[in-house]
N, C-alpha and C positions, 0 to 999 in steps of 0.2 A: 783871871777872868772871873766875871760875876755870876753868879745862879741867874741874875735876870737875865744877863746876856744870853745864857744857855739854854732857858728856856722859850726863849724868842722865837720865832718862825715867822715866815714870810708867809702871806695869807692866803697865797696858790699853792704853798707845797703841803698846807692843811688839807686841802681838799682832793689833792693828788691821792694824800695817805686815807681817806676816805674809801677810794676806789678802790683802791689795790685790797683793802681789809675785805669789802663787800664780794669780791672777786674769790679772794681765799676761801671764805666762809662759803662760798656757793659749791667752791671746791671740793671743798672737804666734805661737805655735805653729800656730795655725787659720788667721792669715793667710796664713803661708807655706804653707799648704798647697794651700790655695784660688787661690793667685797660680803656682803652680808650673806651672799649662798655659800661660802666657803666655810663659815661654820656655825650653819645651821647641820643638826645630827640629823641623819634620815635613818628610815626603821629600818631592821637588817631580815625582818621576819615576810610572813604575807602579809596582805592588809586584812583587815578584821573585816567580816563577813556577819552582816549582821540578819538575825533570824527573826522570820517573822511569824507568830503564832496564827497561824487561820485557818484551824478544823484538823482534819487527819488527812493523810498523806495521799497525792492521788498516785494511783496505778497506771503505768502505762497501757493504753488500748489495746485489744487484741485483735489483729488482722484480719479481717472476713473474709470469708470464701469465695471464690467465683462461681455463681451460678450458671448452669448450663443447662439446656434440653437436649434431653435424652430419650430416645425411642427403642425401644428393646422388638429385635426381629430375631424371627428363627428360621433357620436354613430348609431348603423345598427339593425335591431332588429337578432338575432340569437336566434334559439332553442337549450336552455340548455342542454347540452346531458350528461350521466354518461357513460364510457369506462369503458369495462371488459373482460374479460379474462375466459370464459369457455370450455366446451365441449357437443357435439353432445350425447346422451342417449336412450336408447328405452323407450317409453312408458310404456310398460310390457316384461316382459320375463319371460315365466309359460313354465315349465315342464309339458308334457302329458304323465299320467300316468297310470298304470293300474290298475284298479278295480276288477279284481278276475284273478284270476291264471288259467294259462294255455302254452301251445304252442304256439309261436307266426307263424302263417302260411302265414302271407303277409305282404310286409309294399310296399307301396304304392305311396312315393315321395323320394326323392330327397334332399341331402344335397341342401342349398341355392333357390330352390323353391319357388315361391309365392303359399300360399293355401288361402281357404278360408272358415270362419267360419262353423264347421262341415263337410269338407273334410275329406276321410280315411287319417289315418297316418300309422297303425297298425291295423291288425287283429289278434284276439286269435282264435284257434280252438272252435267252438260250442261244438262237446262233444254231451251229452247225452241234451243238455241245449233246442235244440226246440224239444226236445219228454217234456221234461220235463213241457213247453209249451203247446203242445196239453193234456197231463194227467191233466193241472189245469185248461186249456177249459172244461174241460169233468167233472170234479169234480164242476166247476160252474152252471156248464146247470143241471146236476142230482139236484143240491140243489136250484136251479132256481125253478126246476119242482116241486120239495118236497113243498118250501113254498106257492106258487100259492093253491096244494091240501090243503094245509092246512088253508089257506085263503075260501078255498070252505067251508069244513067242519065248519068252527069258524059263515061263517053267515046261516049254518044251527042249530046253539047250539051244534057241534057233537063234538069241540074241546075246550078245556080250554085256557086260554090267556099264560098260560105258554106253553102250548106247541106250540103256536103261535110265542111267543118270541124268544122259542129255535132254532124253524127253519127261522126264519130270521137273526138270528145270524148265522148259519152253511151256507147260504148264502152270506151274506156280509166276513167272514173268507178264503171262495172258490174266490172270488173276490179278496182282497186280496192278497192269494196265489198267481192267475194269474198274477195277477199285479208285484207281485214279480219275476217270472219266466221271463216274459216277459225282465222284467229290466234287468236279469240278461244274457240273450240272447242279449240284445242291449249294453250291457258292455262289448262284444266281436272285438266290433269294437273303437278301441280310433279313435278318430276325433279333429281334428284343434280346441282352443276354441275360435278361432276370425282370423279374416283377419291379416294375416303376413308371413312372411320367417321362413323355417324350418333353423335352427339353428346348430344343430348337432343330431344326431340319436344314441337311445342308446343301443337297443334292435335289433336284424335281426333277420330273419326266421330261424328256428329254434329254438331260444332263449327259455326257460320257463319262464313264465315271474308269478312274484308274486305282488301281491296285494302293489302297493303305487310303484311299479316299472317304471322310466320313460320310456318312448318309443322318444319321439322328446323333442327336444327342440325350440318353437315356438316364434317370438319376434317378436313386434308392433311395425312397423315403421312408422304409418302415424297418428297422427301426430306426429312427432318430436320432444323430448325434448330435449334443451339445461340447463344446468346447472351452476351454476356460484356462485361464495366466493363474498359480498360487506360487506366495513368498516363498522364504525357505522356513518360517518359521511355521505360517500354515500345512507346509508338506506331511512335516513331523507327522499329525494329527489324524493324515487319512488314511482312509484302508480301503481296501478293493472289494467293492459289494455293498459299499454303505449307501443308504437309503439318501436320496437326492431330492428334497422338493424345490418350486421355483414355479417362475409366473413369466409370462412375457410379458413385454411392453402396455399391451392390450389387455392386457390382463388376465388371460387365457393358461389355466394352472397346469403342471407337469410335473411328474413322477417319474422317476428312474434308477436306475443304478450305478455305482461310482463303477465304470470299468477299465479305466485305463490310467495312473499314474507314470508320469516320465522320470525318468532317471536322469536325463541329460540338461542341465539348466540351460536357460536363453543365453548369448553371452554378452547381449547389450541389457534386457531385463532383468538377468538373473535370477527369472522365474521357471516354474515346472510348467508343464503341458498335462494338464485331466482331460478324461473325456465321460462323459456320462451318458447310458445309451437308455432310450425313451420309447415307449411303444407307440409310435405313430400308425397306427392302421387302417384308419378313418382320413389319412392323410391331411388332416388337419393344421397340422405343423409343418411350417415353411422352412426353406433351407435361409440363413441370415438374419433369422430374428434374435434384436437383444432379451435378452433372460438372465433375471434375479435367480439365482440359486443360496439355497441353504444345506449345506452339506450336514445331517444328524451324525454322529458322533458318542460316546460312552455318556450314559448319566451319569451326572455328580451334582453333589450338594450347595446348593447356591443361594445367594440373600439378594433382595430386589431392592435397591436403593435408588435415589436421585442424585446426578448426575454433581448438582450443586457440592455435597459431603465430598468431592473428591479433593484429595490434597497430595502435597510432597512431602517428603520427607529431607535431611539436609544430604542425605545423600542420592538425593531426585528419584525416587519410587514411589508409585502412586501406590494411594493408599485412601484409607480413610483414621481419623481419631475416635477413640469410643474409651468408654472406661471399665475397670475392673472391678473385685468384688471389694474392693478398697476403695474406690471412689477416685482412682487413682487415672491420671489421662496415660493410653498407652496411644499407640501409632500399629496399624495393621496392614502389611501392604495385599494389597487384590489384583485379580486379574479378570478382566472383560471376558463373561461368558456370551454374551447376546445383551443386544443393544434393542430399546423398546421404543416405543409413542414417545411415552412419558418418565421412564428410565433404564435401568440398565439391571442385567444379572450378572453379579461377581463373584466369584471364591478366592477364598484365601480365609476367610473370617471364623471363625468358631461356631460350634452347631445354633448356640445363645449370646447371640452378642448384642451390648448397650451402645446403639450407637451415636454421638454429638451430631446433632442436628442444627441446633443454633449455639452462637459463643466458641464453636472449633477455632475461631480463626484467631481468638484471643487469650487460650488458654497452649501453654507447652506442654510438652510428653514429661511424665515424670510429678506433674503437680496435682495436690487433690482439689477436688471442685465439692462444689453443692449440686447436685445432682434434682432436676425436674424432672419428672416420667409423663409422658404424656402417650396418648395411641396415634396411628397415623392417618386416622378418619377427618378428626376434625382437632386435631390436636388442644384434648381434653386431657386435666392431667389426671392421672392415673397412678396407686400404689404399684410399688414392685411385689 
C-alpha cells in the first residue's frame, strides 16, 4: 500500500475527528478544574489577624449605680392600739313580773321613763289580802299570850316540857303565818328592780294579771356595755382594764374600760367575746348603737410611713426596702401598729432607718445603689 493511499480520508470522517478533539479538550479542561482543590495546601495554623494601630487601648466601661430616693425617719414612741367594731348593749334588761294573780288597778309610769330601784310600776288589787293580815296579827298575839301562860305554869312545876314545846311551836307557826300574809300584800305592788328606763309595758289597768306575768320591761343603762367580735391573733394583745376610746356612728365619743375578755371562741367565727363598760349617766347612750372602738395597748417605738413603700419579700412578708450604712439595699419586715388618713405606723425597723422611697421596686436586696436624701416636706434633697 502507498503513503498516499494512507493518508487519504474521506471528507466526513475529517470533520467527525474535529468534534470528537473539541469535546476532549473541553473535557479535560473541566477536569482539571474540578481536581484543582485537591492540591491546593491549606494553612494548618490560625489565620493571621491583622492589627490595626489607632491610639491607645480603650478600657471597658464601668457599670453605674442605681440611683434611688431615700428619706431618713426616726422612730416616735406611739401607743399600740387594737381597732374594733361593736355595739352599744344594756347592762340588764329583766322583766317585772308578777307574783300572785289578781286585777291590775294601777300602773304608774310611763313608756321611756327613768325610775328608780323600788318605784311602783304596777299595782294588783289587795283583795281580802290585808284582812287577811290583821287575822295573822291576831292569831300571833293569842299564841304570844298562850306561850308566856305557859311559861308561868312550867316554873311553877304545873306544866310538862311537852306542853311547853307545843306552845311555842303554835307560836312561831302564827308568826310565820303573818310573815306570809304580810308578803303576800307587799306582792301587790311590782316595783322597779334597779335604776333604769321602763322599756315597754305589758299589762294596763284592768288586766288580770297571773303569776310569772310581766308587767314592764326595765333596762340598765348606766353603766354601759359595748360589745365587740376579736381574732385570735388580736386576743393576744389585751388586757383587762385597758383604756377603751370610740365614737358612734353619730359621732358622739366614749371612754371606758376593757372588762371582760372570753375564753371560749365562736365555733362558726372563731372569734373572742370583749365587753367594755362606759359610764352612761346622763343616759345618753343608747342600747344597739354601732361604735368604732380603739383599744390603747403598751407604747412602743414606731415609724410613720406611706402605705405606697410597702413590699414583699420572696418569702411574702411585708415589709419595706431601705439601705444601710454601706449603701447597701436590705429588706425589713414590719408590722401594722395603726392605720392613718394618710398612712400607717409600723415596727419592726431600727430606731434610724433610710428609707427607699422612689426606685424600691427596681432595685434587689443585697445591691449597692446611689443614694439621694431628700426630707419628707417637700422632698428637697438634703445631706446625711
Amino acid at each position: 500500500m502507498s503513503l498516499g493511499r494512507l493518508l487519504y480520508l474521506p471528507p466526513g470522517s475529517v470533520l467527525m475527528s474535529k468534534n470528537v478533539m473539541s469535546a476532549s479538550i473541553v473535557a479535560g479542561l473541566l477536569f482539571l478544574w474540578l481536581g484543582s482543590g485537591l492540591w491546593v495546601e491549606r494553612p494548618s495554623g490560625p489565620a493571621p489577624v491583622t492589627v490595626v494601630e489607632s491610639g491607645p487601648v480603650q478600657q471597658p466601661a464601668i457599670a453605674t449605680l442605681s440611683k434611688v430616693r431615700v428619706q431618713l425617719t426616726k422612730a416616735e414612741p406611739r401607743n399600740q392600739s387594737v381597732v374594733l367594731r361593736g355595739r352599744t348593749e344594756a347592762k340588764r334588761i329583766v322583766d317585772a313580773t308578777a307574783e300572785i294573780s289578781g286585777q291590775v288597778v294601777r300602773r304608774s309610769v310611763e313608756r321611756g321613763e327613768q325610775v328608780s330601784r323600788g318605784q311602783l310600776l304596777c299595782e294588783i288589787a289587795i283583795d281580802d289580802r290585808a284582812m287577811a293580815v290583821e287575822e295573822a296579827q291576831a292569831a300571833l298575839n293569842k299564841a304570844e299570850i298562850e306561850h308566856e301562860g305557859s311559861l308561868r305554869l312550867a316554873a311553877q312545876g304545873l306544866l310538862s316540857e311537852v306542853a311547853i314545846a307545843a306552845s311555842a311551836a303554835r307560836q312561831e307557826a302564827a308568826e310565820a303565818q303573818l310573815e306570809r300574809q304580810t308578803l303576800n300584800l307587799a306582792r301587790t305592788q311590782i316595783t322597779a328592780p334597779f335604776d333604769g328606763v321602763v322599756e315597754d309595758f305589758h299589762l294596763d289597768e284592768g288586766d288580770y294579771a297571773m303569776p310569772g306575768d310581766a308587767c314592764a320591761t326595765v333596762i340598765d343603762l348606766d353603766p354601759m356595755l359595748v360589745t365587740a367580735q376579736v381574732t385570735e391573733e388580736q386576743v393576744e394583745h389585751l388586757r383587762l382594764g385597758s383604756i377603751v376610746q370610740g365614737s358612734t356612728r353619730m359621732g358622739r365619743s366614749l371612754e371606758g374600760a376593757l372588762s371582760f375578755i372570753g375564753n371560749q371562741s365562736d365555733p362558726v367565727t372563731r372569734t373572742y367575746a370583749v365587753e367594755i363598760t362606759v359610764d352612761n349617766r346622763d343616759y345618753r347612750l343608747r342600747s344597739g348603737l354601732t361604735v368604732s372602738l380603739r383599744v390603747m395597748l403598751d407604747e412602743i417605738q414606731a415609724h410613720y410611713i406611706t402605705p405606697s413603700l410597702l413590699t414583699l419579700n420572696e418569702q411574702g412578708d411585708m415589709g419595706v426596702r431601705l439601705i444601710d450604712t454601706s449603701n447597701r439595699v436590705v429588706f425589713s419586715a414590719i408590722e401594722i401598729v395603726e392605720d392613718g388618713p394618710d398612712g400607717m405606723w409600723v415596727s419592726g425597723l431600727p430606731d434610724s432607718a433610710a428609707l427607699i422611697t422612689v426606685g424600691q421596686e427596681y432595685v434587689t436586696v443585697g445591691t449597692t445603689v446611689d443614694p439621694v436624701y431628700v426630707n419628707s416636706a417637700g422632698d428637697q434633697v438634703v445631706t446625711r
